[in-house]
N, C-alpha and C positions, 0 to 999 in steps of 0.2 A: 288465728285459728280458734275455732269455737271450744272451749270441754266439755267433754262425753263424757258421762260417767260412767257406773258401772249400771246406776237404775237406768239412765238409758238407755246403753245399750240395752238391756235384757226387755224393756220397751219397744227398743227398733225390731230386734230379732223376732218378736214373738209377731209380729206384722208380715215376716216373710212369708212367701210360700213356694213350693215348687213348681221349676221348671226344666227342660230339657236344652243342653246343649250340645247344639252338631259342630265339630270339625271336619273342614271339605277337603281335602288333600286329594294332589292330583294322581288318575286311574295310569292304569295299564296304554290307554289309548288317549290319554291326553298329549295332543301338538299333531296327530295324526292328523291327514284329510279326511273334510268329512266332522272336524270336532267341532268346530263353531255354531253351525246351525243347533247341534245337542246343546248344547251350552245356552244358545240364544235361548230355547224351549227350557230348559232349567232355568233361567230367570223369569221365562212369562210366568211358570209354575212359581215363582217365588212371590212374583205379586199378588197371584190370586193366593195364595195362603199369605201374607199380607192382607190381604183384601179381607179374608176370613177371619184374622185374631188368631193366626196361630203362631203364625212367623210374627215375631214381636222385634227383635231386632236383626238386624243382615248386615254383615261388612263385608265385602270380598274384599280378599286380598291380592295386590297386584304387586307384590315383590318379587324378587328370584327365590324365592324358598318353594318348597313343596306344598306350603298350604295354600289353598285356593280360599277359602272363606271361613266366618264362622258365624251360626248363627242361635240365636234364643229363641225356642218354643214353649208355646202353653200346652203341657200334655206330658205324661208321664212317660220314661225312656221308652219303655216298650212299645208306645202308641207310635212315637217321633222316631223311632228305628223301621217298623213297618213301612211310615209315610216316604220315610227316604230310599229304603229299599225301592220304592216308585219311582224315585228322581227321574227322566230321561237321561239325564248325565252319571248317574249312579250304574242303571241297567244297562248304560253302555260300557262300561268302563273308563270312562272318562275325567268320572270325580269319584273318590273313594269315600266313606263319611265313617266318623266315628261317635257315638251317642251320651253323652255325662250327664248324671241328674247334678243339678245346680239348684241355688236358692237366692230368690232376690227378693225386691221392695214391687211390691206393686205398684203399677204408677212411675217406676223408673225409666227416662228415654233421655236420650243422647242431644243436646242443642241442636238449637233450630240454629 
């Protein structure tokens, strides 16, 4: 493993910047009939903000726990808490979201 020092660190850090992180945790009306197609439409919506640079990373989760996904936006909480409020899956009740400012690397993404 490589060593970091401390001038690196305070090198790496000062490169971060802000971003927005959603937690998707399942609604009121998640497993209802009827929920799938909402969902389907919450992912088309997640490519086109994919498609736009906003939605920077997206994992859904498919374990038995409560959390449905979680995902990284470029935009400030307040912007990424409005956006979601839009969800189809959100304004049904279906997916519940929760909003955290976070901070990362620019340029950081998951292997191909």
């Amino acid at each position: 493993m490589k060593t970091i020092t401390d001038d690196d660190m305070r090198q790496m850090i000062a490169t971060t910047r802000e971003f927005a992180a959603v937690i998707l945790r399942h609604g009121p009306r998640h497993g209802e009939p009827g929920a799938a197609p909402i969902i389907w439409e919450h992912g088309r919506r997640n490519f086109a903000l994919r498609a736009e640079g906003l939605l920077r990373i997206v994992c859904p989760i498919r374990d038995a726990s409560n959390v449905a996904g979680i995902g990284i936006f470029a935009g400030s909480v307040d912007e990424i808490d409005r956006l979601m409020r839009e969800d189809p899956a959100v304004k049904a009740g279906v997916l519940v979201h929760e909003v955290h400012p976070c901070r990362s690397f620019p340029g950081d993404a998951l292997p191909p």
